[in-house]
RODO-2510 file (C-alpha; in nm, 4 decimals, decimal comma):
residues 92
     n   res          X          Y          Z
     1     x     0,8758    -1,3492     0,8228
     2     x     1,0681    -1,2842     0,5522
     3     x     0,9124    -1,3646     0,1779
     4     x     1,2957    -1,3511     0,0229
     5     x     1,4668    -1,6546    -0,1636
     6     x     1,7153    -1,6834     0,0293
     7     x     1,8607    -1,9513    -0,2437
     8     x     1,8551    -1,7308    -0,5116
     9     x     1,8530    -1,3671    -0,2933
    10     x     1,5637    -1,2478    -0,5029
    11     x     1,1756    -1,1659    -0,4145
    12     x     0,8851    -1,2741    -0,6915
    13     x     0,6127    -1,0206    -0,8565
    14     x     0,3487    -1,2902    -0,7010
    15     x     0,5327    -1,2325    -0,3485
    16     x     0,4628    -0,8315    -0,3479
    17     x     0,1271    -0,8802    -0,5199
    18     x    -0,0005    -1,1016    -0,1849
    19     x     0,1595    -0,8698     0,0671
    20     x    -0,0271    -0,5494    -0,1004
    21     x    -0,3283    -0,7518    -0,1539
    22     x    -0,3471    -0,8966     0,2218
    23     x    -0,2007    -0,5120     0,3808
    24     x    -0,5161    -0,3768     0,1756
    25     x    -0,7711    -0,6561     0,2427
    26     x    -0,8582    -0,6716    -0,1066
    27     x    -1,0907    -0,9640    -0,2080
    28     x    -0,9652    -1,2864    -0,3709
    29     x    -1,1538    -1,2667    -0,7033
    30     x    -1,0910    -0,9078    -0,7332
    31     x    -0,7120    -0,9646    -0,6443
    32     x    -0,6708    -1,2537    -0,9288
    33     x    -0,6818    -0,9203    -1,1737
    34     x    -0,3781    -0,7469    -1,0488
    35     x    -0,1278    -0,7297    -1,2624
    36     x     0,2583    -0,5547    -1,2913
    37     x    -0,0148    -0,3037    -1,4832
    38     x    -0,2526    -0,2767    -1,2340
    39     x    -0,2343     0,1313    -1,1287
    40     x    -0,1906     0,1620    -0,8052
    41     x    -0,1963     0,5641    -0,7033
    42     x    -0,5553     0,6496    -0,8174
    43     x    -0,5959     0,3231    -0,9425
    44     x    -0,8825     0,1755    -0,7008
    45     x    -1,0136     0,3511    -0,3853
    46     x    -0,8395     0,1211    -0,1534
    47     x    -0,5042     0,2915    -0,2441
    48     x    -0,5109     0,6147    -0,1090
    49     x    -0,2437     0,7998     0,0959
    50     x    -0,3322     0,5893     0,4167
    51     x    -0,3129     0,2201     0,2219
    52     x     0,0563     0,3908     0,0990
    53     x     0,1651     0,3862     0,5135
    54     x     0,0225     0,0430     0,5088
    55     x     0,1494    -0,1143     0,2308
    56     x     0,5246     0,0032     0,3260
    57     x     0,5060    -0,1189     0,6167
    58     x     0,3423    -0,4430     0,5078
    59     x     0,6559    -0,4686     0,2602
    60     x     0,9155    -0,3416     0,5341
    61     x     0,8417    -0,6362     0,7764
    62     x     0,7499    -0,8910     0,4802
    63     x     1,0710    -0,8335     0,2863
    64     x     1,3091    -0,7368     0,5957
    65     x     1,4110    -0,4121     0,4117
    66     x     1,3545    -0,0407     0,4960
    67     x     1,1922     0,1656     0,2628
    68     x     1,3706     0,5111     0,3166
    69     x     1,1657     0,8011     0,2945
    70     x     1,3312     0,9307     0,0050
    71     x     1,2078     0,6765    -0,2185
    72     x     0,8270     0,7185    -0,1364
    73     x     0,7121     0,8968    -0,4480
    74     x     0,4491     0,8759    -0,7155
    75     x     0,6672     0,7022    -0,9797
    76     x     0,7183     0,4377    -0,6732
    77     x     0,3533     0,3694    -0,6110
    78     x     0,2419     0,4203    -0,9992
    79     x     0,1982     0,0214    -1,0968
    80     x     0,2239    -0,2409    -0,9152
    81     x     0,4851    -0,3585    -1,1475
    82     x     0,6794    -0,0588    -1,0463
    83     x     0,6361    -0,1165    -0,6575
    84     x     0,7562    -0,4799    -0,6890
    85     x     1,0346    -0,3616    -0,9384
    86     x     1,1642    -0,1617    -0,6424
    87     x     1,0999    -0,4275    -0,3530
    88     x     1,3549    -0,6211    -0,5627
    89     x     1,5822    -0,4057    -0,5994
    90     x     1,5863    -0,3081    -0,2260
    91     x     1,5823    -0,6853    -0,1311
    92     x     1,9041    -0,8108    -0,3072
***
């Protein structure tokens, strides 16, 4: 289902924070601390090259977009301010 506005066409920070948080099971009271700063790409040992499959996919079905190959990259998966940044983008 998708997590779009579908008023507005847009997709919030707090809507890409709960699909990475859910696709990587991370715990409630540890999850309240992610922020658009939280590092993502050697940023906690959840995130590792694996959680990356995950997490597009996670955003791919919860956003109804398709995250091209391409655009995988570090720079992508550096923040999570940066990974929401580009959900956005690829959503409107």
């Amino acid at each position: 289902m998708s997590q779009i506005d579908r008023a507005t066409g847009t997709v919030s920070f707090d809507d890409v924070r709960t699909v990475i948080i859910t696709a990587l099971g991370i715990e409630p009271e540890r999850a309240k601390t992610f922020s658009r700063e939280t590092e993502l790409l050697g940023g906690f040992a959840e995130f590792d090259s694996m959680a990356v499959l995950e997490v597009v996919a996670a955003i791919e079905a919860a956003f109804d977009i398709t995250v091209d190959d391409d655009d995988i990259s570090a720079e992508m998966f550096e923040t999570l301010g940066s990974l929401a940044d580009y959900v956005q983008r690829s959503a409107s």
